[in-house]
N, C-alpha and C positions, 0 to 999 in steps of 0.2 A: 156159895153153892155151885156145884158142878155142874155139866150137864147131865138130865135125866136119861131114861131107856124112852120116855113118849117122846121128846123133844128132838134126839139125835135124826139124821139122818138112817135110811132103811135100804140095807140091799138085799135084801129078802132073805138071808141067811144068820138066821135067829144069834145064835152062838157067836158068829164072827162080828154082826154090832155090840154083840155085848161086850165082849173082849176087847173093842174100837173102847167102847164108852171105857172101863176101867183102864185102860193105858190113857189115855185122855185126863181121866180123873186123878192118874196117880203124875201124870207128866206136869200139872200146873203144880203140885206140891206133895210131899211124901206124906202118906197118912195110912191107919191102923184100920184093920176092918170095920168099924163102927163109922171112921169117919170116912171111908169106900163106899158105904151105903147107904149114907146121907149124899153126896154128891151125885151118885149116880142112880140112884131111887131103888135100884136093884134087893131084889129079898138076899138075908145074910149068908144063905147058903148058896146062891148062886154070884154071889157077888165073890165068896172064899174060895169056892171050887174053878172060877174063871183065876182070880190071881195066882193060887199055885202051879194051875196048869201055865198061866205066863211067866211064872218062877221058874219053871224045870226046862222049859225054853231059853232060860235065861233073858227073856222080852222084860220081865220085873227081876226086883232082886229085891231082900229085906234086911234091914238094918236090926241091931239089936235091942233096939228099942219094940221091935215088932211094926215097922212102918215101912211099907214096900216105897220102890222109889224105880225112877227106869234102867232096868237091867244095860249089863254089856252087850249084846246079840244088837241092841236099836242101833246104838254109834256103830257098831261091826257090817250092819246092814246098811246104814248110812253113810260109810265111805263111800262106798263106791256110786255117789248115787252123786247128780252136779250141783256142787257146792260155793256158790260166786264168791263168797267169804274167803275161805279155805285157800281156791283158786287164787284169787287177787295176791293175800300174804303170803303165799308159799314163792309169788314174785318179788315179795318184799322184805322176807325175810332175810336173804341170803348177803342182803346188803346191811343190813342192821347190825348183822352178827359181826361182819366184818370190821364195822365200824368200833362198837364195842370190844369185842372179843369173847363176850358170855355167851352166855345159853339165852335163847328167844323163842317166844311163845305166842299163841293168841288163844283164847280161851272164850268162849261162851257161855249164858246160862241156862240153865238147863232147870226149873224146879231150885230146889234147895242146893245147890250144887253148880258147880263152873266146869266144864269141860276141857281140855286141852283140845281142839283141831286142827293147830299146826304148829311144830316145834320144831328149833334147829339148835344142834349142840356147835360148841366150838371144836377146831379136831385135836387139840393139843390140852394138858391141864386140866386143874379138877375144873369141873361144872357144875352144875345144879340140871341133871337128868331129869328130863318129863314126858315120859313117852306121849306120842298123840294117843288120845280116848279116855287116857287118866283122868279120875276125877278128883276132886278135891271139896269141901264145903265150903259154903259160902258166907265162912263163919271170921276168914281171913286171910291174911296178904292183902299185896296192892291190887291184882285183878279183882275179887273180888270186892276189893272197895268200887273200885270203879265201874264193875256193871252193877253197884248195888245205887252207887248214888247217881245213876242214870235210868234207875229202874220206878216202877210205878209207886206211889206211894203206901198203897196198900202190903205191896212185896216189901219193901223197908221194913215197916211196921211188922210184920210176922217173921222178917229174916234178922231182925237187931237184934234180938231179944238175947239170942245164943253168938253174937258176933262178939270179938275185943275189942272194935271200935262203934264209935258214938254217932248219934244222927249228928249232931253239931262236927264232927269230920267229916258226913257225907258232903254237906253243906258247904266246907269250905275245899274239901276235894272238886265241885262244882265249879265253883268258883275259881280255883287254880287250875284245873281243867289236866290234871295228873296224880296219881298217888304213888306213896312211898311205904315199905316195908321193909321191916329190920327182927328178923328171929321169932316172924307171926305165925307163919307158916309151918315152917320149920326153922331149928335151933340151928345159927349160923349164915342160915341165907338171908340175901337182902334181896329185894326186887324194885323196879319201876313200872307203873304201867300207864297206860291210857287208852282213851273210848275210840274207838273204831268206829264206824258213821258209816250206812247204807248212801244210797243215792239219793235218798228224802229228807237225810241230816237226822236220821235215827239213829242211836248209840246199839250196833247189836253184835260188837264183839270187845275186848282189850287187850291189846296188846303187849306185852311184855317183855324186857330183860331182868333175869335174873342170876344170881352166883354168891359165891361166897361174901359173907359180909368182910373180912381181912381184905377182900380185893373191892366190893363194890363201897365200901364204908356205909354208914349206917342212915348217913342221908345219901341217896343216890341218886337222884332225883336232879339235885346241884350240880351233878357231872352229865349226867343222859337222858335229861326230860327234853331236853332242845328236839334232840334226834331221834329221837320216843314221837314224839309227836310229829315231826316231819314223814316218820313212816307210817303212823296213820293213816294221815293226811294224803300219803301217794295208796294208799290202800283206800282211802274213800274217793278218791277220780278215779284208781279203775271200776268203781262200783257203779259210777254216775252213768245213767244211759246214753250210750253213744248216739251222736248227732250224725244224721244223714247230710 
């Protein structure tokens, strides 16, 4: 259950908590008006008439299924705003790449969905292209495996259902502490990824290289998890609160 219209917070501007509340409501998971107005207690006509207006804003967007989800406009408006993540790997990507030679990424989750917030191509050769803001479901590949089996249990539980892979891979993704993908994604590409770690040893982003499977072979993991995980690793110290 979401949060309600009596519970949320009040700025004295009727319209704009409510529009708070349905972005809220549709940010922890994508859902259909019926289940918009169970989470946020809102009557169905005022709960439809807020989502479209944050549809044509592009603030929501709707799948075909009929289930809004967070629009482009949020990440658009969310660049430019200071991002310690973001910030951190865009210091660490440039050395990854190098090492590799693929395409590098770091990716977030966002609801049903994994975000790109930082990517860097190689300059020569095909690649595996992802612009930053793309998204992708969180239905497959190795990032998503990997903020999936760092994620709450309850999120597992509503996100497996439509995944390729199994709670028993989240499991031992955990425990290996890196995943691999091979044509999950998409047909041809392979990736590697792993969990990005705040200052408090929270997992809330992953990291990735990605590229052709003819180049990255189909376990990649065997050639770039070492260095997968050491650039984390320099991504989670600069996250660490600086000591005076």
């Amino acid at each position: 259950m979401g949060q309600d219209s009596a519970s949320a917070p009040s700025s004295g501007i009727g319209v704009l908590d409510k529009s708070v509340i349905v972005l809220r409501a549709i940010a922890d998971t994508p859902c259909n008006l019926t289940e918009l107005c169970d989470r946020t207690g809102l009557p169905r006509a005022t709960a439809h008439r807020l989502a479209v207006g944050l549809q044509t804003h592009r603030l929501l967007a709707r799948n075909a299924a009929g289930r809004w989800y967070p629009g482009p406009a949020l990440s658009e408006l969310a660049a430019s705003a200071h991002d310690p993540v973001r910030e951190s790997a865009l210091m660490v990507l440039p050395r990854l790449r190098e090492i590799t030679g693929e395409s590098v990424q770091v990716y977030r989750r966002e609801g049903a969905e994994r975000i790109c917030i930082a990517a860097m191509e190689p300059p020569t050769g095909l690649r595996d292209t992802v612009p930053v803001g793309t998204r992708f479901p969180m239905s497959a590949g190795s990032a998503a495996k990997v903020l999936l089996a760092w994620a709450e249990p309850a999120t597992q539980r509503a996100l497996l259902h439509d995944s390729v892979f199994s709670e028993r891979a989240l499991h031992e993704i955990r425990r290996r502490g890196w995943a691999q993908s091979a044509g999950e994604r998409a047909a041809g590409v392979a990736s590697v990824s792993a969990p990005v770690r705040d200052g408090t040893g929270e997992v809330v982003a992953a990291i990735s290289v990605s590229g052709p499977i003819d180049r990255m072979g189909r376990r990649p993991g065997a050639r770039w998890a070492a260095d997968l995980l050491a650039a984390a690793d320099a991504i989670h110290k600069r996250l660490q609160p600086s000591r005076a």
